[in-house]
Every structure is written in structure tokens, then in C-alpha cells.
MOPAC internal coordinates of N, CA, C and O (Angstrom, degrees):
PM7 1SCF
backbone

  N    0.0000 0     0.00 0     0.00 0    0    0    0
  C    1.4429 1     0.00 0     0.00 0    1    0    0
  C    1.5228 1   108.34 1     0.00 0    2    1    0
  O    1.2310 1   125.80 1   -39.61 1    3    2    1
  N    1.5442 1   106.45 1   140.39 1    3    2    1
  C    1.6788 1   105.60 1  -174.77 1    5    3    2
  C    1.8406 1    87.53 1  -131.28 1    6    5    3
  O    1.2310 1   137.35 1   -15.76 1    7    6    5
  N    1.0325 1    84.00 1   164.24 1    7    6    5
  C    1.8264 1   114.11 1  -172.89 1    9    7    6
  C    1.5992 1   121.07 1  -130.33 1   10    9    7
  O    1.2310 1   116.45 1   -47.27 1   11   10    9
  N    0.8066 1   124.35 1   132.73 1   11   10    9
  C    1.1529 1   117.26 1   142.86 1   13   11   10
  C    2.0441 1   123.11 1  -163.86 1   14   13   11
  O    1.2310 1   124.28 1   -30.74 1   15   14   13
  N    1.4575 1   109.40 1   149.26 1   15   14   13
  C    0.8640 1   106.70 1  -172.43 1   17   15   14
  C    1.6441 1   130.94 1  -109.78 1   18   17   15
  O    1.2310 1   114.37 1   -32.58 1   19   18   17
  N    1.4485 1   128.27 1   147.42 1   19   18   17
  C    1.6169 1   112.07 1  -157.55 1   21   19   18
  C    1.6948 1    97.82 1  -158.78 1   22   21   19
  O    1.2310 1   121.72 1   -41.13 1   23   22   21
  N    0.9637 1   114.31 1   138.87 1   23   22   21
  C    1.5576 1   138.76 1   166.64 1   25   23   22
  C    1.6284 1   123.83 1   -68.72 1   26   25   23
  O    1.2310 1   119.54 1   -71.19 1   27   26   25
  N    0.9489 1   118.49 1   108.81 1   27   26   25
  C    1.6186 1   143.73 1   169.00 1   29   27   26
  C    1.3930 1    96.33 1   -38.35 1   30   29   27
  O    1.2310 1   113.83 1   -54.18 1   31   30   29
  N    1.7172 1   129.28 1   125.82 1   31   30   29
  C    1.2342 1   123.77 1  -178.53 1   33   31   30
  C    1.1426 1    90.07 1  -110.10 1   34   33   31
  O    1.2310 1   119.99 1   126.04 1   35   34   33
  N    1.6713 1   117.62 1   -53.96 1   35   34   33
  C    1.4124 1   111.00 1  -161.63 1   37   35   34
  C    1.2976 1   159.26 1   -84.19 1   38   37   35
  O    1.2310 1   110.18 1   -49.38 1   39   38   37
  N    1.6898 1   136.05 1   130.62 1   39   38   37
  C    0.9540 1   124.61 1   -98.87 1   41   39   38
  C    2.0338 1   100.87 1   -87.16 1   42   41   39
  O    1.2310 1   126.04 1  -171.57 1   43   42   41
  N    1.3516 1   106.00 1     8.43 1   43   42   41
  C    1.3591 1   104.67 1   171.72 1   45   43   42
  C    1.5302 1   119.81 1  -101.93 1   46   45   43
  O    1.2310 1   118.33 1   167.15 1   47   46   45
  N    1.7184 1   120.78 1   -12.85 1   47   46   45
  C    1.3739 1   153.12 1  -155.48 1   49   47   46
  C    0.9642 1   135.13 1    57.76 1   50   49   47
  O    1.2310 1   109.10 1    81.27 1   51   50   49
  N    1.1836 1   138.02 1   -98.73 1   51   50   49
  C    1.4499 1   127.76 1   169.12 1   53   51   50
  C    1.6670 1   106.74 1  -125.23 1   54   53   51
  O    1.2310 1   122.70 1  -115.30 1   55   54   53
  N    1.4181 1   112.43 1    64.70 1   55   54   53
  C    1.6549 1   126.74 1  -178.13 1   57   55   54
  C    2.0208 1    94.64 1   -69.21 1   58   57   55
  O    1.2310 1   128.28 1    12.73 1   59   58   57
  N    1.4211 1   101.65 1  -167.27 1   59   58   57
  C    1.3939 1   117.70 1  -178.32 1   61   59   58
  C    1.2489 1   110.07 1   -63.09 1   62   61   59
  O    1.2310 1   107.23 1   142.06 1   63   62   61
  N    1.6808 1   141.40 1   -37.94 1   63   62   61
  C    1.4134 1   126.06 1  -166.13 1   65   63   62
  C    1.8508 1   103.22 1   -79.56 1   66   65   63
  O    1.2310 1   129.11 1   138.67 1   67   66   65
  N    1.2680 1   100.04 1   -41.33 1   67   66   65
  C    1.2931 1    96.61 1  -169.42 1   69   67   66
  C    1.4176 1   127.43 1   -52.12 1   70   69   67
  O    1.2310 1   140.43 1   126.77 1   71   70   69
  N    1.7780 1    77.96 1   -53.23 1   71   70   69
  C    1.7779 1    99.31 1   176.34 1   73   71   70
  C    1.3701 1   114.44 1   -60.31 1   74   73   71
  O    1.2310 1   107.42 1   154.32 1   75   74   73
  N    1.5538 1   141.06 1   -25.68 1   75   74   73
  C    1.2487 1   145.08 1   105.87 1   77   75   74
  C    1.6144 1   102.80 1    56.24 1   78   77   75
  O    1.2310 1   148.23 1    79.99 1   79   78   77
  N    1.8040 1    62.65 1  -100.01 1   79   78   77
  C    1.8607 1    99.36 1  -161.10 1   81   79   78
  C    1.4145 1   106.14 1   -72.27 1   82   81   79
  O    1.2310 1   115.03 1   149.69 1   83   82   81
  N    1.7676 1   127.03 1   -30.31 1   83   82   81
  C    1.3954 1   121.88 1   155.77 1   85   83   82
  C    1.0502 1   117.44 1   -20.83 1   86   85   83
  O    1.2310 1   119.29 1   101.76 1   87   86   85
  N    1.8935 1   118.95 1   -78.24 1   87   86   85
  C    1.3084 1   127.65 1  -161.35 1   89   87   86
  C    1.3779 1   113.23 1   -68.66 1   90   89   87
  O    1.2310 1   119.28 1   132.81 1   91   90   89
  N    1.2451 1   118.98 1   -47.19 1   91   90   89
  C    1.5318 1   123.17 1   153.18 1   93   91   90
  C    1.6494 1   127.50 1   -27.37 1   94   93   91
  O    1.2310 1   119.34 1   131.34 1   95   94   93
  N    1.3793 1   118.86 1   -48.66 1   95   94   93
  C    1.5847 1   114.23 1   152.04 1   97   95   94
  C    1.6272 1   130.00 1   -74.37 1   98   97   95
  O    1.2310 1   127.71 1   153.95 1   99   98   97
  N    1.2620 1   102.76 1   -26.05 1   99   98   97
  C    1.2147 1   112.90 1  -176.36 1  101   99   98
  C    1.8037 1   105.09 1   -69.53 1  102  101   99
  O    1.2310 1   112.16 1   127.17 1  103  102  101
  N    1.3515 1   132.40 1   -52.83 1  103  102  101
  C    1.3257 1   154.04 1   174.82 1  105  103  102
  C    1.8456 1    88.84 1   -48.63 1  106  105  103
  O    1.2310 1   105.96 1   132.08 1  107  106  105
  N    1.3319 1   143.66 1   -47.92 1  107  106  105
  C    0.9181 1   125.98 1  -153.68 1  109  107  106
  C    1.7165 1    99.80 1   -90.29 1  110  109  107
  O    1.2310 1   115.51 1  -143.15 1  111  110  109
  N    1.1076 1   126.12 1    36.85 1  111  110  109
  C    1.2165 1   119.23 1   171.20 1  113  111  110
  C    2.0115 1   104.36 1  -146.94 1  114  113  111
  O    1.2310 1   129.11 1   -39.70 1  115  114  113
  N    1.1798 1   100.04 1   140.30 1  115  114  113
  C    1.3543 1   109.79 1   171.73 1  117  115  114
  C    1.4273 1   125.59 1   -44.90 1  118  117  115
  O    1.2310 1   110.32 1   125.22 1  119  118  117
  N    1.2392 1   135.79 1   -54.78 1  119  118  117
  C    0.9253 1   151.13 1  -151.54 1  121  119  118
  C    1.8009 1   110.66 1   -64.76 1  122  121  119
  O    1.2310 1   111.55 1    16.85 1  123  122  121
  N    1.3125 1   133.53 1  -163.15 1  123  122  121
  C    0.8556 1   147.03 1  -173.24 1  125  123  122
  C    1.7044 1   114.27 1  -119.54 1  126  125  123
  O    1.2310 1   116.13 1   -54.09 1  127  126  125
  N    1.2434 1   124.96 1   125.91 1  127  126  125
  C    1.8606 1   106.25 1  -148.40 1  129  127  126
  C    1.7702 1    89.40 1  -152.26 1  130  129  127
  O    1.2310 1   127.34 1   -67.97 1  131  130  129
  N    1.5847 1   103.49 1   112.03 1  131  130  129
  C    1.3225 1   106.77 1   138.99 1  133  131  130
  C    1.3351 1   148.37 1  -117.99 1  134  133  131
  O    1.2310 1   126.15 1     2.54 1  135  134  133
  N    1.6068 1   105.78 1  -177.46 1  135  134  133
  C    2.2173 1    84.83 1   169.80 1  137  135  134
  C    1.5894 1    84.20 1  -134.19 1  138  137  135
  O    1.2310 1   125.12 1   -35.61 1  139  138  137
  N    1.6416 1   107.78 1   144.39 1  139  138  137
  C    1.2588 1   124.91 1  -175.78 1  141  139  138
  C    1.3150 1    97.12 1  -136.96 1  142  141  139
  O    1.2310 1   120.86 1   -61.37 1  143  142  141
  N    1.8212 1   115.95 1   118.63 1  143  142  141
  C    1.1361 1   134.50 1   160.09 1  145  143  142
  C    1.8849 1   126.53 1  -116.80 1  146  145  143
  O    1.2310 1   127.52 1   -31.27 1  147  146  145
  N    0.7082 1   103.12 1   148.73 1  147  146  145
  C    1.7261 1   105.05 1  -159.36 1  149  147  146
  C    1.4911 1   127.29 1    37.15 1  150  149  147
  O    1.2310 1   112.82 1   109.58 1  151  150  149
  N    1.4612 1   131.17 1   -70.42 1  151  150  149
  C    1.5198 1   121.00 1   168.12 1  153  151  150
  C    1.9569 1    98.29 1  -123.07 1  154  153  151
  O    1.2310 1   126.37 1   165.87 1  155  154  153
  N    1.0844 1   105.35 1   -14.13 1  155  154  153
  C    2.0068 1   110.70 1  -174.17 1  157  155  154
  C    1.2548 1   113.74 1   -94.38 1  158  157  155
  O    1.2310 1   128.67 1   -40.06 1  159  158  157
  N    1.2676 1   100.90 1   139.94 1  159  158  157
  C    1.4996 1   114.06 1  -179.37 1  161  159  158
  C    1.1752 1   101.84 1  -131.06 1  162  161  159
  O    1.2310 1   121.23 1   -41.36 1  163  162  161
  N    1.6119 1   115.25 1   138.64 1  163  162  161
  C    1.5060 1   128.84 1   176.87 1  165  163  162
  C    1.3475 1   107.86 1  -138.42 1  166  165  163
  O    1.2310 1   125.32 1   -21.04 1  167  166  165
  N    1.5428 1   107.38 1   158.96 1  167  166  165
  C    1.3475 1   127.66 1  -160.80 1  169  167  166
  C    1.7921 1    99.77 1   -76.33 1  170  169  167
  O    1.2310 1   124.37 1   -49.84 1  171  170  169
  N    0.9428 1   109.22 1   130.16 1  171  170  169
  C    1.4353 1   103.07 1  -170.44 1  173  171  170
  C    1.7518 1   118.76 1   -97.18 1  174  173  171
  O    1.2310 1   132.41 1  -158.00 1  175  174  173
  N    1.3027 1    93.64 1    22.00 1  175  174  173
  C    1.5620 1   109.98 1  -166.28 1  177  175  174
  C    1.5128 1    81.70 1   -99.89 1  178  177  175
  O    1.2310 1   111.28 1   142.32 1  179  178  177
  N    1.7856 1   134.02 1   -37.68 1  179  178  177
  C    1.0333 1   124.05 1  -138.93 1  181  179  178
  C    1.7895 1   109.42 1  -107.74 1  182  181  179
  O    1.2310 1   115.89 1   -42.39 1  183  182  181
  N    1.5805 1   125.42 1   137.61 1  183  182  181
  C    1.5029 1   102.72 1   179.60 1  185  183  182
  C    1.5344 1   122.94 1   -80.02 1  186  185  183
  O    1.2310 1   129.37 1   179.69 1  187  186  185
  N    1.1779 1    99.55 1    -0.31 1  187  186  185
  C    1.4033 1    97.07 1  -160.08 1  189  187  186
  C    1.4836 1   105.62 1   -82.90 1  190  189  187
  O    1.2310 1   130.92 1   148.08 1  191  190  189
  N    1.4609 1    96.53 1   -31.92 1  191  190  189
  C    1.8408 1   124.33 1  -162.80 1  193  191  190
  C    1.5818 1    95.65 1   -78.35 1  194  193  191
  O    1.2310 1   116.74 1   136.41 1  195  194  193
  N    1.0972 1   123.80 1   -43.59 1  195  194  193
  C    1.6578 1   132.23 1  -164.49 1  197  195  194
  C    1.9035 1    88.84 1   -82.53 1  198  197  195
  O    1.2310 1   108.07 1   114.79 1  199  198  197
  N    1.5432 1   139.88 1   -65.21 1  199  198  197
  C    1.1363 1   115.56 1   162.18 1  201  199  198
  C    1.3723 1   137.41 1   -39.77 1  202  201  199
  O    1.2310 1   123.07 1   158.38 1  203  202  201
  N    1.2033 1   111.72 1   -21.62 1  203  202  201
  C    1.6651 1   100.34 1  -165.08 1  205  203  202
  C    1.9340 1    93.73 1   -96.96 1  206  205  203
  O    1.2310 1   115.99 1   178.76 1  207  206  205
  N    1.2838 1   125.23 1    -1.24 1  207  206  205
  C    1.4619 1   102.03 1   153.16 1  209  207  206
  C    1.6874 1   131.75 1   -85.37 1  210  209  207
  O    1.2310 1   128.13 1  -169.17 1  211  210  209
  N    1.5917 1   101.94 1    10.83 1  211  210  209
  C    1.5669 1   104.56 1   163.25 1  213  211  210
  C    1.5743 1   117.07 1    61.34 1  214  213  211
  O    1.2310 1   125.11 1  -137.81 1  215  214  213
  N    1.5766 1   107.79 1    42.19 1  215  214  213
  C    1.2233 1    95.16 1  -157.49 1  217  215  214
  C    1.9306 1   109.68 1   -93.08 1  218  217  215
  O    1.2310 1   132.10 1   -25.17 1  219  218  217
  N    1.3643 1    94.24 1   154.83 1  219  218  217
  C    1.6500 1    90.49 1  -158.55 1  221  219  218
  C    1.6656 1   110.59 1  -128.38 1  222  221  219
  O    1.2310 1   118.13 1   -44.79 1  223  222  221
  N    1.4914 1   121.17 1   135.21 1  223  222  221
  C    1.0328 1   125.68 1  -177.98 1  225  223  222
  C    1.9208 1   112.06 1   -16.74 1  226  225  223
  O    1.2310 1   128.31 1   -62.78 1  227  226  225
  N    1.4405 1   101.61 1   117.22 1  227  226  225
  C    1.6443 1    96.88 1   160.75 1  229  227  226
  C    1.5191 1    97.15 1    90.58 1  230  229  227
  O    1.2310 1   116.74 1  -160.91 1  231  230  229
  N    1.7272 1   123.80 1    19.09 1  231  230  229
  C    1.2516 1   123.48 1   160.30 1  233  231  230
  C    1.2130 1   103.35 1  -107.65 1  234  233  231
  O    1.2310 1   124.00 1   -20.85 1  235  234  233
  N    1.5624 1   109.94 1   159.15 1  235  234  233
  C    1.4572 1   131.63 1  -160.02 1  237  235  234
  C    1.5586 1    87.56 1  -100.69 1  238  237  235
  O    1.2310 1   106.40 1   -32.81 1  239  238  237
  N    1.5231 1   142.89 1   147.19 1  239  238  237
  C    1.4676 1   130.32 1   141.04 1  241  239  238
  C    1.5525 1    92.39 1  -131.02 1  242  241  239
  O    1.2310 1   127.42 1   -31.10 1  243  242  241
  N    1.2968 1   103.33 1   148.90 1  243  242  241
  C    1.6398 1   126.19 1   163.37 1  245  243  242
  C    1.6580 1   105.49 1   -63.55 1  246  245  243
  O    1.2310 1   122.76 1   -24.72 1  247  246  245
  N    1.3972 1   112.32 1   155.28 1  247  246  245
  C    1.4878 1   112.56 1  -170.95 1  249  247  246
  C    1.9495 1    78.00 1  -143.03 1  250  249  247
  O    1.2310 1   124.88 1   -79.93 1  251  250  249
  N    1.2650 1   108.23 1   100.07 1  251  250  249
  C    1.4570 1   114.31 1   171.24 1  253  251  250
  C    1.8694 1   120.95 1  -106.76 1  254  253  251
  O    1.2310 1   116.01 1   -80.26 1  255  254  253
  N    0.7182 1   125.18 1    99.74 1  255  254  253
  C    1.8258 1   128.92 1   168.95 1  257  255  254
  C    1.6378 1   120.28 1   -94.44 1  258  257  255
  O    1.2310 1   132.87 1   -41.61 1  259  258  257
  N    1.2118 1    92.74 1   138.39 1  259  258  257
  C    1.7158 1    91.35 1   167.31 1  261  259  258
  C    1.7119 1   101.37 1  -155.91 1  262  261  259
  O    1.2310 1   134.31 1   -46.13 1  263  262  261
  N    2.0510 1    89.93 1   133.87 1  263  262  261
  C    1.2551 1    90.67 1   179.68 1  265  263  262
  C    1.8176 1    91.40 1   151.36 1  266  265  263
  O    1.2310 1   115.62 1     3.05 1  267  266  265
  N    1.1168 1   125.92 1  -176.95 1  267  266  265
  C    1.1536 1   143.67 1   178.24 1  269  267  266
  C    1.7721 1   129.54 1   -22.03 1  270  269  267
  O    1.2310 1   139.62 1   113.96 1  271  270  269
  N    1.7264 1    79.55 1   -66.04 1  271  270  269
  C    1.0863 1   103.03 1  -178.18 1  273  271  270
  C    1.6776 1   121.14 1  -110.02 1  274  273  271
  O    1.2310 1   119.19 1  -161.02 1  275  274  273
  N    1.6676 1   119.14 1    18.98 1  275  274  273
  C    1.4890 1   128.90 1  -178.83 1  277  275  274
  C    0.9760 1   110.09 1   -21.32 1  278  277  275
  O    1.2310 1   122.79 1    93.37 1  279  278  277
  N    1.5300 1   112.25 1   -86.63 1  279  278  277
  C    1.2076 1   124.20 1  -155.62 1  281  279  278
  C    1.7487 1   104.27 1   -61.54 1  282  281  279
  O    1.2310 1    94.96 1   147.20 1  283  282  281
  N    0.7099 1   161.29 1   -32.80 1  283  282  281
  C    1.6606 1   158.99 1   150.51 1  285  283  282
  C    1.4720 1   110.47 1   -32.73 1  286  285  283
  O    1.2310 1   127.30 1   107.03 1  287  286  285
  N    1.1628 1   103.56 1   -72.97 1  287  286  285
  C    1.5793 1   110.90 1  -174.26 1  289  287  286
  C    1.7578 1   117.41 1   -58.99 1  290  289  287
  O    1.2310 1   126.42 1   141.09 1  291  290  289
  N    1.2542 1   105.26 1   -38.91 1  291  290  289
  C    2.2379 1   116.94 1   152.87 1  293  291  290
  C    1.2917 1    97.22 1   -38.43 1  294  293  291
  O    1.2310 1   125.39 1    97.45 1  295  294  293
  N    1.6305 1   107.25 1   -82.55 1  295  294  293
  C    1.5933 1   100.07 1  -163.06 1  297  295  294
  C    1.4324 1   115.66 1   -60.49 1  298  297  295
  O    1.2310 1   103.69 1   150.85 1  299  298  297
  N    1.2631 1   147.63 1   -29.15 1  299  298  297
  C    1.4931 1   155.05 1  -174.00 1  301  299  298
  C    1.6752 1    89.62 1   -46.44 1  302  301  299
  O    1.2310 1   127.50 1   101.12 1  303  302  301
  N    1.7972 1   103.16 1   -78.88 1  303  302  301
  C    1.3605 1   106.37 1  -156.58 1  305  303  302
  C    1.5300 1    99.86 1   -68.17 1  306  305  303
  O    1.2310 1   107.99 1   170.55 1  307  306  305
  N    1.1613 1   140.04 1    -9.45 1  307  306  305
  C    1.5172 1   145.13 1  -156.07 1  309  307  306
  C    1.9614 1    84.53 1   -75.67 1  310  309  307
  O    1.2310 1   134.52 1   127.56 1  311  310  309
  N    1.3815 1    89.53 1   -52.44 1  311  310  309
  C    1.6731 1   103.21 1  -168.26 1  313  311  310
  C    1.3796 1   115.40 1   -58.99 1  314  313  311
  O    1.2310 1   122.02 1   128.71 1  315  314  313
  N    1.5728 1   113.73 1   -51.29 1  315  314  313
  C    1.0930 1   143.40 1   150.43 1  317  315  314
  C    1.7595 1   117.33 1    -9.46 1  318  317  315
  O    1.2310 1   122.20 1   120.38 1  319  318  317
  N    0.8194 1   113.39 1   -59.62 1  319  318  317
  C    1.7313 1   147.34 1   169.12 1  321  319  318
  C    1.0240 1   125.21 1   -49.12 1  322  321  319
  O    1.2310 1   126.77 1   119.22 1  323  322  321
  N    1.8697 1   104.58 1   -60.78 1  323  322  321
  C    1.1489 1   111.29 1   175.47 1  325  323  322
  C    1.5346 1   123.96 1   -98.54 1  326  325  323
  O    1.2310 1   117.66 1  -168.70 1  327  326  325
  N    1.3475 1   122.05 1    11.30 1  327  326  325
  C    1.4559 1   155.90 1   148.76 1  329  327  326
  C    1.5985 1   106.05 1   -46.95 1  330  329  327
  O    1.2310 1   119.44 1   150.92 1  331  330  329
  N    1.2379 1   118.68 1   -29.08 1  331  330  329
  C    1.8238 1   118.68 1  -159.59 1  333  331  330
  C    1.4695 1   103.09 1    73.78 1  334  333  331
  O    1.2310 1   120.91 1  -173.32 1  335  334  333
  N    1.6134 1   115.87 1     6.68 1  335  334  333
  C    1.7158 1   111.07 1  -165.19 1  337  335  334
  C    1.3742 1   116.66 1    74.96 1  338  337  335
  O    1.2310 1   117.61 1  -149.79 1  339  338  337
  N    1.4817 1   122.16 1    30.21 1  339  338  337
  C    1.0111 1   106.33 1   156.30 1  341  339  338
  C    2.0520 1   114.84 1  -118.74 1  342  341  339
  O    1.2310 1   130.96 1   -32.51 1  343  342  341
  N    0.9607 1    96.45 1   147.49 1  343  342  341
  C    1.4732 1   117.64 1  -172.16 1  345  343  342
  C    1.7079 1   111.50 1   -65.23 1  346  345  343
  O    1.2310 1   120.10 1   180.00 1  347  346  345

């Protein structure tokens, strides 16, 4: 299991486009992928699951994987994040 943790820059948070492109990187890796913010954890493959923690500029969420390819797919979306989401 790999971890890592990263701060919400943008100034709308993680609404529908972003989260988007989340699940969209997240899907391109094998492994098993969540994001855990305050006590909830959701599947980070999923959009519905990654919206319904409401996440809002200047929140912290955990980016947890386990599986093959963890540590890759952490740092991708880690980057991802701190990109503003852009590629």
C-alpha cells in the first residue's frame, strides 16, 4: 500500500470537470485507488464516489493505492493535483 497526501488548490475544488480528469487517470492504472478525506474513503476509480465527498478548495485528501502498480498511479494523480488538472 502507497499513500500520499496533497492539498486542493483550485479555486472551485474538486467539482465535475476536474474530478473528470481524476477518474480518467485514476482508471488508467491497474491497481486499486482511493481518496480519503476526513473519516470517508472512496473508490477513486468512481465519479460519483469522488463527488459526493464535496471536496473544497484548501482541503487535504489522502491518495491511497494498493496493487502492482501503487506507487505510479499516487504519484500520477499526486501530480495531477498539483497541476490545477492540467496535463
Amino acid at each position: 500500500m502507497y499513500s500520499s497526501q496533497v492539498t486542493i488548490k483550485r479555486e472551485e475544488g474538486l467539482h465535475a470537470r476536474p474530478a473528470t480528469f481524476f477518474i480518467q487517470k485514476a482508471n488508467q492504472f491497474d491497481c486499486s485507488i482511493w481518496v480519503e478525506t476526513d473519516s470517508r474513503k472512496v473508490n477513486a476509480k468512481s465519479l460519483l464516489g469522488v463527488l459526493s465527498l464535496g471536496i473544497m478548495q484548501g482541503s487535504s485528501i489522502n491518495i491511497i493505492a494498493s496493487g502492482s502498480d501503487e506507487e505510479d498511479a499516487v504519484n500520477a494523480l499526486v501530480a495531477l493535483v498539483e497541476s490545477d488538472f492540467v496535463e
